[in-house]
N, C-alpha and C positions, 0 to 999 in steps of 0.2 A: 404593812403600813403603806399608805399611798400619800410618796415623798412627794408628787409631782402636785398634790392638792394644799402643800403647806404654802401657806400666804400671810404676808405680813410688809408695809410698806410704814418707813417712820415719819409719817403725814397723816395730815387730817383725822380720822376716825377710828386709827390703827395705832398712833401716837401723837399725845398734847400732852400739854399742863391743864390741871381742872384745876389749881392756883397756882402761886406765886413758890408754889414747894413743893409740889407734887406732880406726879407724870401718870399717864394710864395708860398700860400697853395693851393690845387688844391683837390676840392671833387666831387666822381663821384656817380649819380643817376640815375634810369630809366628816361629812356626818357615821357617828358611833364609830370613828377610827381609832384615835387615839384614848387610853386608858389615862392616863394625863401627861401634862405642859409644864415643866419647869424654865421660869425668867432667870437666866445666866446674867449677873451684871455688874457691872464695876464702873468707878471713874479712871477714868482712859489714862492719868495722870498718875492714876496710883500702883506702886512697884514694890515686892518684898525681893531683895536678891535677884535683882533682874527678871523677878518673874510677876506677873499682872495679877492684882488683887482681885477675884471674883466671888460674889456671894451667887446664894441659889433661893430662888421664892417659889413656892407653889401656887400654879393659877387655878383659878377658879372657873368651872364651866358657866357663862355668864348667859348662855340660848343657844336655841338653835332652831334652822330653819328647815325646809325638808331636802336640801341636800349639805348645809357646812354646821358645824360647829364652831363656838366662837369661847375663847378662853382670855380672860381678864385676868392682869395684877395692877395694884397702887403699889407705885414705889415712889419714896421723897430720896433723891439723892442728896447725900451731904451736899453736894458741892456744884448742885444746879444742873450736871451733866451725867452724862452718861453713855458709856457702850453697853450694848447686851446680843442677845441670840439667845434661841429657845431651847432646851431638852426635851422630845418630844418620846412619848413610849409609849406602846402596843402592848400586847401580851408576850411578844416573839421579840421583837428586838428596840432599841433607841436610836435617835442619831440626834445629829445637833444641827439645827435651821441658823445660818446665818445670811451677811447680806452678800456674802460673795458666793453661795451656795449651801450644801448637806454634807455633813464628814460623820464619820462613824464614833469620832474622838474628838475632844475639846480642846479646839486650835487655839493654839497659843500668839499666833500671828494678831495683832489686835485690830489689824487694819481690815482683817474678816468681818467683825461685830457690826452690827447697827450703830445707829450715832442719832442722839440727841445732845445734842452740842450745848446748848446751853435755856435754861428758864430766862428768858428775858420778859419781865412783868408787862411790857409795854406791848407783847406780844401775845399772853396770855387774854384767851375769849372772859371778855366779862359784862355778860349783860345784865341789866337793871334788874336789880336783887327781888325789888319789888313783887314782878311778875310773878315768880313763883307761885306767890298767893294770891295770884288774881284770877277770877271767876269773872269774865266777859262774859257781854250782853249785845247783842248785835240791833242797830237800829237801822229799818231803812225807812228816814225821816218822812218822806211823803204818805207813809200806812201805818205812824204808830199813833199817833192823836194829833185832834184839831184844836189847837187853844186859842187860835185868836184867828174868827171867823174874816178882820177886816184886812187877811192878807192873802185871802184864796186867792187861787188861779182863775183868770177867766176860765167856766165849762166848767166848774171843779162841783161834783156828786155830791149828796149830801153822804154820812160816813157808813160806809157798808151796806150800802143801799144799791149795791151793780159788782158782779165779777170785777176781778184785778183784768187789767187789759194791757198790753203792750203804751199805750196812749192817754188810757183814761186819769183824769187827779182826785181827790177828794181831801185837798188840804192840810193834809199833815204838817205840822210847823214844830218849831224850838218850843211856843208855850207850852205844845201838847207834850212835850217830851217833862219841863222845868214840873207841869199840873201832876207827873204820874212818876216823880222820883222816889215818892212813897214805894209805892206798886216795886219798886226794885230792889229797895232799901230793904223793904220786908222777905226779898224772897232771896237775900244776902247775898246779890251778885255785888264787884264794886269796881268794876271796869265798863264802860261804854264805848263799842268801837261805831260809829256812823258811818254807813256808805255816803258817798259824795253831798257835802253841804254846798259847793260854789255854786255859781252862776252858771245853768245848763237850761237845755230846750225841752227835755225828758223826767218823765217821773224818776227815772233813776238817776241821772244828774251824772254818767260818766260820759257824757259828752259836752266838755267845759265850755263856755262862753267866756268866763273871765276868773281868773283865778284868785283873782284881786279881792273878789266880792261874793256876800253871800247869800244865795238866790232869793229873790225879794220873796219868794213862797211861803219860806221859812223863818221870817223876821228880818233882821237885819245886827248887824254887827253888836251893837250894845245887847241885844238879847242873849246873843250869843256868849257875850262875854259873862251875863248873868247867869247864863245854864251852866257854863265852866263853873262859877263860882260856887252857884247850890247844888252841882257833882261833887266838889270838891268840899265843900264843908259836909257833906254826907261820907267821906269816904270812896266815893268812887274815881277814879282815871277815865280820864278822855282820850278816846283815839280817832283820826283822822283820817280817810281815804283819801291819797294823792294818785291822780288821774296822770302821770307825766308821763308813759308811753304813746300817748296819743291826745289829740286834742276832739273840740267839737266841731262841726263844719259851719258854726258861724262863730267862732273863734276870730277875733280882728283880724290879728296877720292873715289867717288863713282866708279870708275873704280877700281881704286884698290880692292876694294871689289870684282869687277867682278874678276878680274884677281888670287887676293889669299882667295878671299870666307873667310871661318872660321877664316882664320889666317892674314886679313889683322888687320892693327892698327884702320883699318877708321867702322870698320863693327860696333860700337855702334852710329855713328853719323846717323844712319837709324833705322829704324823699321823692322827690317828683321823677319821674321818668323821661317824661317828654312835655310837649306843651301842643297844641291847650290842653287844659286839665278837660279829660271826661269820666264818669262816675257811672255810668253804664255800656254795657253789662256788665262791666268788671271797672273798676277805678284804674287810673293809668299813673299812680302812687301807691304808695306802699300805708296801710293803712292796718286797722286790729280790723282781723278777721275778714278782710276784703268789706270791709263796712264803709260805704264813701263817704258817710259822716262822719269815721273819726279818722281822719289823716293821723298818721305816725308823727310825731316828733323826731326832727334830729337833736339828739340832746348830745351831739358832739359838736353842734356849731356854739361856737364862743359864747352868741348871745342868748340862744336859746339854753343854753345853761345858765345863766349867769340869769335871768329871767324868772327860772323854775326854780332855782338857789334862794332868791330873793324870796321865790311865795314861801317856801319852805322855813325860811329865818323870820318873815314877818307873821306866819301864824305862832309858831311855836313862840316867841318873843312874847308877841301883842296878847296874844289870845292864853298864854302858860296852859297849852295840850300836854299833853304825857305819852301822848306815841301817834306813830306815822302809820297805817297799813298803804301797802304801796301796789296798783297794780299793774297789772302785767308785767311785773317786776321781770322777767326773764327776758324780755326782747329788750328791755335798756342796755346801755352798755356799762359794761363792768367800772368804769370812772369817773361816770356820774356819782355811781352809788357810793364811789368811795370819796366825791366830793360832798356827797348830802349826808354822809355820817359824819361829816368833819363840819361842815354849816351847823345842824342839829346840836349835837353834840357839845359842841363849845356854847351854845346857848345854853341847851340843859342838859348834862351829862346822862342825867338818868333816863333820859325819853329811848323809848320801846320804838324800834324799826321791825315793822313786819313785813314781808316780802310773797307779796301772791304767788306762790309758785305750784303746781303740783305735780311735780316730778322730783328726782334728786338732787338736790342742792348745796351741797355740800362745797361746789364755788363761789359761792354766796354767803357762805356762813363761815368764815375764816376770820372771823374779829372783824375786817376792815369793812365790810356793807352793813349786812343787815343781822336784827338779832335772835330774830325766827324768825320759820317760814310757817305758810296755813298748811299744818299738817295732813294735806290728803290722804296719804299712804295709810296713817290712821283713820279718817273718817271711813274709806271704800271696805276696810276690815270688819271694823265695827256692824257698818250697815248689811254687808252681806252675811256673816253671823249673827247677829240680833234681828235682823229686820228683814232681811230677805229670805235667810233660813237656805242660802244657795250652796255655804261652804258648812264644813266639819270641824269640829273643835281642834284637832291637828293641825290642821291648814290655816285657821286662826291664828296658834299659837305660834304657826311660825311665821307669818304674815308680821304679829307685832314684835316678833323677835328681829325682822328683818327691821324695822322700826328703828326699834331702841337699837341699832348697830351701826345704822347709817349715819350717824351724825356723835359728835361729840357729849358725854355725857351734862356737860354744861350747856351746852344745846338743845339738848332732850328738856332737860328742866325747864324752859322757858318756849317750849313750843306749844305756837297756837293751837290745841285742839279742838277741832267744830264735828260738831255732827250732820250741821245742813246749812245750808247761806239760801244767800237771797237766788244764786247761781244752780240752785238743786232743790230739787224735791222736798216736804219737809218730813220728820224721820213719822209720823203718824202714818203719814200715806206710803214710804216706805215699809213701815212695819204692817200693811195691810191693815191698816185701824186697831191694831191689836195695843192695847195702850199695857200691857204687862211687859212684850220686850221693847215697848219704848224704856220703861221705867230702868230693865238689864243695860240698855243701852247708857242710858244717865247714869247707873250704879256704875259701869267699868270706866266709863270719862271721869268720872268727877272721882275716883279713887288711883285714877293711874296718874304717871307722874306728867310735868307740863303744864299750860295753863288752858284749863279750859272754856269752852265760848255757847252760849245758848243763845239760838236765833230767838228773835221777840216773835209772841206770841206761842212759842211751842211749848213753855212752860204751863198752859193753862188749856191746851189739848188741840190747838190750832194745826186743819191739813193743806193739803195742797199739793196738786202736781209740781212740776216743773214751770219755769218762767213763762208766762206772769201770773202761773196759781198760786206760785209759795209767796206771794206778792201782797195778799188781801188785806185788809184793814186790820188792826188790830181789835179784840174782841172784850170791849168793856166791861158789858152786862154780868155779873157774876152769875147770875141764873143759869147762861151760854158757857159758863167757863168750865172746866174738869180741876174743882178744887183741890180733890182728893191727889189729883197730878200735882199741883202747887206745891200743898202741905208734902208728899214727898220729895219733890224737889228740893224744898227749905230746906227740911232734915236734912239729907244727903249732903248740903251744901255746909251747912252745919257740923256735921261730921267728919268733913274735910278739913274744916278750920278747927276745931276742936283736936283732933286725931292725928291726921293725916302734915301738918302743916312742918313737923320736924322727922318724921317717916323717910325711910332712906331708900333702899334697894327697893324695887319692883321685880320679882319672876315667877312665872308659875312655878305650880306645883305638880310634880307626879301624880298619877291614880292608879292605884293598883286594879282597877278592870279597866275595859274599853267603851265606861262609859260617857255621855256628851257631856258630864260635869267638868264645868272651868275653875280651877283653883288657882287661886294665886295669891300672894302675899306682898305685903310691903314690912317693911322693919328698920326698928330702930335700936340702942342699944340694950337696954330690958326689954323692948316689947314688940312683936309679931302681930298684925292684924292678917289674919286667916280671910278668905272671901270665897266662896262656895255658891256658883251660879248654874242655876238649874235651863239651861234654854231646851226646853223642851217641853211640847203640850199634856206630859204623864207624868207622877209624882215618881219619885227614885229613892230607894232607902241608903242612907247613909252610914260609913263609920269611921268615924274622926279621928281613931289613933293611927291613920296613915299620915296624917298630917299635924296632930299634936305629940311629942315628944313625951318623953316618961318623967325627963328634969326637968321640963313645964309647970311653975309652980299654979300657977290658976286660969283657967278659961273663964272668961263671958262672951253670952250672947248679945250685941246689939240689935237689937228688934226697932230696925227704923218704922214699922208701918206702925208700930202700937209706940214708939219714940219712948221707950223702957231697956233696962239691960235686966238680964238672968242668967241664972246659972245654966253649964250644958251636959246633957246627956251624951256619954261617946259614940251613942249610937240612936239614929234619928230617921226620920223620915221629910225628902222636902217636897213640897209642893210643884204641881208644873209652873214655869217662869218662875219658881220661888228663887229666894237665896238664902243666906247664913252671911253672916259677917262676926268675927271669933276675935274677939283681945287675949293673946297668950302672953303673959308674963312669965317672962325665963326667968 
């Protein structure tokens, strides 16, 4: 056994509450070391004969990655508390992992044990239940529709009539969005996240002019408030891009600064270094990305929070949004964000904080900031397996096993997953035009757990490089559109709500050869949805009782492309890019 690989820390992703009674302990080991993991545990409090009351749980192998294993128990303590330590065994020998080290024998000392001290509910992560089932739609309003021609921008294209360009406009507004709520309704998304609505210089709008207002391109505030209202009696959620890590460089204050340098009022609301302020070749402030239009915000000066606070309480108030996406959420500082979930929040308890990040976050995701992040780490999996064809079903699986580990499993639930934004490629031209592992790609998002997010226009077979090709207008004409992509979308989304919506565990599944087949499963208490994904361009013959059980009392096939179920053969043949999707009822 390799003692020096056991790892467990009683924090964050290793130990919580996933409610108000319940704890999840999560212990990590080399990989194929241990034969299994027994949770030792007791309330610290409780004594027979001066000797310490301890039960024993069996864990469960919960993934694994290509170097650790990761073993899960639920336990509800009676009494909100708890000490524990593991039983770990090999073939050859045990020993027992505590937090003051490894003994051969089960120390009676209790000041040894781990310590979850106590369930404090005020503590426990609880993000807006909602999400769970929400299917985001990503808008970036200057390319989705033009409904009301007498609010174009000077210069602005007629619609799809010129390349996306770093500069160019073509009018996209709020009508065109309230004209085509149909268009979304029917393809059963019910979440709207918008890149920047304010007041900006740029088609893309993350370089704020005024935060206050919103950008006369778009309409103006009452329209605004009427697209809230006909999202909202449709079922759909509104969500919000907030630009607060940096501003736009004609941003008031910030001019001011250009204008009286040392001696404006506004010259602390920035990072400045020295003075006069110059912007080439390199800005002499601290800025996103060395960009010298967007100066950094100090969001630790007084006002300049108290400023950002206010936009934040007067949209969410005025406007009743349903969620923040936040970016460059990582370079703010950690007190802000625990002041903007305390502004939000008390306004409306249930509003969705998302946090741009695409790295590990897990300082960010402790109850007090935000309530997901855009989960990267899943989208770069995804697309290099379905799309690029770069990595191996292995390397996948534990890619998403790295995933689902990193964060808490009430975290996991409510994370953003995208497959492409306005910041990347769109997954068409990722998957080399090949619209069959687009579709594998859509089939493992919209089936795994989290909430998932479809850029606009990818549902109806829209490509694109990177910025500012995944940028293009959106594509009306049905004639232009790949309906057939649509109609399976629907389904799928369909079947999510339908199926998937009280579905519990997510983990693969074994294969008894070495072949590129992805299996995996979600489950609930009678039922197992089976998911059998072929990425691969040659048909593979299949046989199902590796994976259906003998006390399985019935199999169906869902058949989304013919949107029919049948009964299954235990032994089949799939298509290349095919799949299977199986309902076992235990």
């Amino acid at each position: 056994m390799h003692k020096e690989s056991l790892y467990h820390r009683p924090i964050n992703n290793f130990a919580y509450a996933y409610n108000q009674e319940t704890l999840h302990i999560v212990l990590q080991t080399k990989k194929n070391d241990l034969k299994s993991a027994n949770l030792i545990y007791g309330d610290p409090y409780e004594w027979i004969d001066k000797t310490w009351k301890k039960e024993s749980l069996a864990m469960t192998k919960s993934g694994s990655t290509a170097l650790h294993d990761f073993w899960f128990a639920e336990v509800k303590p009676e009494f909100k508390r708890m000490r524990y330590a593991f039983h770990c065994s090999d073939l050859s020998e045990s020993c027992f992992y505590t937090e003051k080290g490894i003994f051969s024998f089960v120390p009676e000392d209790i000041a040894n044990y781990f310590c979850f001290p106590f369930i404090n509910s005020i503590d426990v992560f609880t993000p807006p239940s909602w999400v769970k089932d929400t299917i985001w739609y990503q808008i970036f309003p200057e390319r989705f529709a033009n409904g009301d021609s007498t609010n174009d921008p000077a210069g602005a294209l007629p619609w799809g009539s010129a390349e996306p360009t770093p500069a160019n406009m073509f009018g996209g507004d709020f009508q065109g969005v309230i004209d085509h709520l149909d268009h979304l309704r029917e393809l059963g998304v019910n979440g709207i996240y918008f890149t920047p609505i304010f007041k900006a210089n740029s088609n893309h709008k993350y370089d704020t002019i005024d935060y206050m207002e919103i950008d006369p391109q778009f309409g103006d505030k009452e329209t605004f408030r009427l697209l809230v209202k006909e999202c909202h009696a449709r079922g759909i959620r509104v969500m919000l891009d907030a630009v607060f890590n940096h501003s736009g460089y004609f941003f008031e204050p910030f001019q001011d600064v250009l204008k009286n340098q040392e001696k404006s009022k506004y010259k602390e609301w920035f990072h400045i270094w020295d003075f006069p302020l110059v912007t080439e070749p390199r800005p002499n402030y601290d800025t996103f990305a060395f960009v010298p239009s967007m100066p950094k915000l100090n969001t630790e000066h007084p006002k300049v929070k108290k400023y950002l606070l206010d936009v934040a309480r007067y949209w969410t108030k005025e406007f009743d949004i349903d969620g923040w996406r936040l970016d460059v959420a990582n370079e703010v500082d950690h007190a802000f964000w625990r002041d903007f979930r305390r502004v939000v929040k008390e306004i409306k308890p249930d509003t969705y904080i998302l946090g741009e990040i695409w790295h590990d976050s897990m300082p960010w995701l402790e109850g007090d900031q935000f309530d997901a992040v855009m989960n990267y780490p899943f989208t770069n999996a995804v697309i290099d397996y379905f799309g690029k064809h770069t990595i191996q079903t292995d390397t996948f699986t534990h890619m998403i096993n790295e995933v689902n580990h990193m964060y808490p499993k009430n975290v996991n639930e409510v994370s953003f997953n995208l497959l492409d934004s306005h910041d990347t490629s769109r997954i068409l031209t990722l998957a080399e035009g090949n619209a069959e592992r687009v579709k594998l790609m859509y089939l493992f998002q919209l089936t795994f757990t989290g909430s998932p997010c479809i850029y606009y226009g990818d549902e109806i077979g829209m490509d694109g490089g990177e910025d500012p090709e995944c940028r293009a207008c959106m594509i009306w004409d049905e004639k232009e559109q790949d309906r057939e992509l649509f109609q399976y979308i629907q389904r799928l989304i369909q079947f999510r709500k339908t199926n998937l919506s009280h579905a519990g565990e997510f983990r693969f599944l074994d294969r008894e050869d070495s072949s590129e087949l992805l299996v995996y499963e979600r489950t609930s208490a009678d039922i197992r949805y089976i998911f059998i994904l072929n990425n691969r361009d040659t048909a593979v013959e299949l046989d199902l009782d590796q994976w259906i059980g003998t006390d399985d009392k019935s199999v169906t096939d869902h058949n989304l492309l013919e949107d029919c179920t049948s009964s299954v053969s235990r032994s089949d043949k799939l298509a290349a890019y095919g799949f299977k999707i199986l309902e076992v009822s235990r």
